[in-house]
C-alpha positions in Angstrom: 26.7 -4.1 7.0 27.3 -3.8 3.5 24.4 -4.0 1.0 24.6 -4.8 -2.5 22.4 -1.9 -4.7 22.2 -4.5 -7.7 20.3 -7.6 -5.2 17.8 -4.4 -3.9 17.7 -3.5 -7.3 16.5 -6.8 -8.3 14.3 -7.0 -5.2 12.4 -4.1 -6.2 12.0 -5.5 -10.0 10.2 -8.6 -8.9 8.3 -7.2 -5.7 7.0 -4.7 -8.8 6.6 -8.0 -11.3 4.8 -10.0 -8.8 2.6 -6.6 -8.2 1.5 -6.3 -11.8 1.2 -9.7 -12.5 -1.3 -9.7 -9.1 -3.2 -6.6 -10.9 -3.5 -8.4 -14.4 -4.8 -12.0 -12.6 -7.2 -9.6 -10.2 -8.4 -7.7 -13.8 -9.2 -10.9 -15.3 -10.9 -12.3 -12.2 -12.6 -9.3 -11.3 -13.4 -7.5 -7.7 -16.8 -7.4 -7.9 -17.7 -9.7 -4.9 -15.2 -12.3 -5.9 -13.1 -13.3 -2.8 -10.1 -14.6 -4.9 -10.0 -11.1 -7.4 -10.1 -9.4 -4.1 -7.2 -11.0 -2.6 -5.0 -10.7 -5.5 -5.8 -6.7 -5.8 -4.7 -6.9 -1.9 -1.4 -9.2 -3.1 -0.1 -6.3 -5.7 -0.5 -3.4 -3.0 1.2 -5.4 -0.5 3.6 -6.0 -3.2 3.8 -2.3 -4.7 4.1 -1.3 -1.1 7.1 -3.8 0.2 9.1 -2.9 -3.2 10.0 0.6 -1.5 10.4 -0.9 1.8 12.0 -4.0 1.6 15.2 -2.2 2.1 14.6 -0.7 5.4 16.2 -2.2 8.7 14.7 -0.4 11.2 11.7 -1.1 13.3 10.9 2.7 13.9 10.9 3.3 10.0 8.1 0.1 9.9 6.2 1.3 12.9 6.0 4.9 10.7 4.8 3.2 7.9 2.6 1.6 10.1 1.3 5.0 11.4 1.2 7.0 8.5 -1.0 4.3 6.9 -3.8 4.6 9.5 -3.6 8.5 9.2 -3.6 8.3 5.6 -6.8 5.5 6.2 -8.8 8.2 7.2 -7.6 11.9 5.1 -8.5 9.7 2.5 -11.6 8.2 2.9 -12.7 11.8 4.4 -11.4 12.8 1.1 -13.2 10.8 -1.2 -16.7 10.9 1.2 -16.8 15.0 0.9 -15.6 15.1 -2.5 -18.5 12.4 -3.7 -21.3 13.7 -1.0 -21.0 17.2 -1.2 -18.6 18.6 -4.3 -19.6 15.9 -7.2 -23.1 16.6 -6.6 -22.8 20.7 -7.4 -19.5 20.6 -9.5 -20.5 21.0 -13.6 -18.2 20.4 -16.6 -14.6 20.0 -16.4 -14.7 20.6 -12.5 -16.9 17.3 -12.3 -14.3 14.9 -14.1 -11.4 16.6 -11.7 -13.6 15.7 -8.3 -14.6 12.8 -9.6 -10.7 11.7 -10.6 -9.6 13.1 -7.4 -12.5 10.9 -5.6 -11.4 8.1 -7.0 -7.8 8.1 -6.8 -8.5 9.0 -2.8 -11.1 5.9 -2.7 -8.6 3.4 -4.4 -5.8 4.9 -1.9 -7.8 4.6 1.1 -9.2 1.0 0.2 -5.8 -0.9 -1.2 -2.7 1.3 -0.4 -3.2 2.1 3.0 -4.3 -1.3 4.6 -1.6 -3.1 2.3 1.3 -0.2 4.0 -0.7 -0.9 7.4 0.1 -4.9 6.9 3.8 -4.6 5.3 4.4 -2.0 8.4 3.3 -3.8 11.2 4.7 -7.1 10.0 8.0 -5.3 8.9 8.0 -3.7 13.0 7.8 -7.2 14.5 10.4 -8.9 11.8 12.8 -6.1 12.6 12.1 -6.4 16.9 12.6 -10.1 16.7 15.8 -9.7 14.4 17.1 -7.1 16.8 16.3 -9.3 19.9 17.9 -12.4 18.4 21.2 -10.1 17.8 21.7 -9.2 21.0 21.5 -12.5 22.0 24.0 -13.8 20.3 26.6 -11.3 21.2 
């Protein structure tokens, strides 16, 4: 099959669009406890996520996503619970802002990026099954 790098192209500028426009609307709504800013902070991961995917047309390339998102689930969240339990507590000075950056960046990870690749993954695995399934069929 021949694929056209300028329609991927343009696939990946509006998956990333839709992403930011998702992140401004879930900045002015806010995530405190607010279902719908919550939702749309959920909408641009998924969206960040399926913009370096979208190409792929393999169900063993999903169900890796799929995989390395549940790993990556829990390095991070281990992550950011020793680095704000343990090292934030004792680190001074400049050390403090890094572990509390690096904390952070493993929370938001853990929390948005890795359920969002968990969802675009398994949902990517079964499209690409069913698409396989319906090919053979027909030949």
């Amino acid at each position: 099959m021949n694929r056209n790098p300028s329609s991927d192209r343009a696939k990946t500028l509006i998956s990333l669009g839709i992403c930011g426009l998702a992140i401004i609307g879930a900045a002015i709504l806010g995530v405190d406890d607010n279902p719908p800013g919550l939702v749309l902070a959920y909408v641009a991961a998924a969206c960040f996520v399926f913009a370096f995917v979208h190409s792929w047309r393999s169900a063993r390339k999903f169900g890796l996503l799929t995989l390395a998102s549940l790993v990556g689930f829990l390095i991070f969240a281990l992550i950011h619970n020793i680095f704000e339990g343990f090292v934030f507590p004792i680190a001074t000075g400049l050390a403090k802002s890094v572990v509390e950056g690096i904390s952070v960046a493993a929370f938001f990870l853990a929390v948005l990026i890795s359920p969002a690749g968990f969802a675009v993954g398994l949902m990517g695995m079964v499209v690409m099954l069913i698409r396989k399934k319906f090919q053979r069929q027909r030949t």
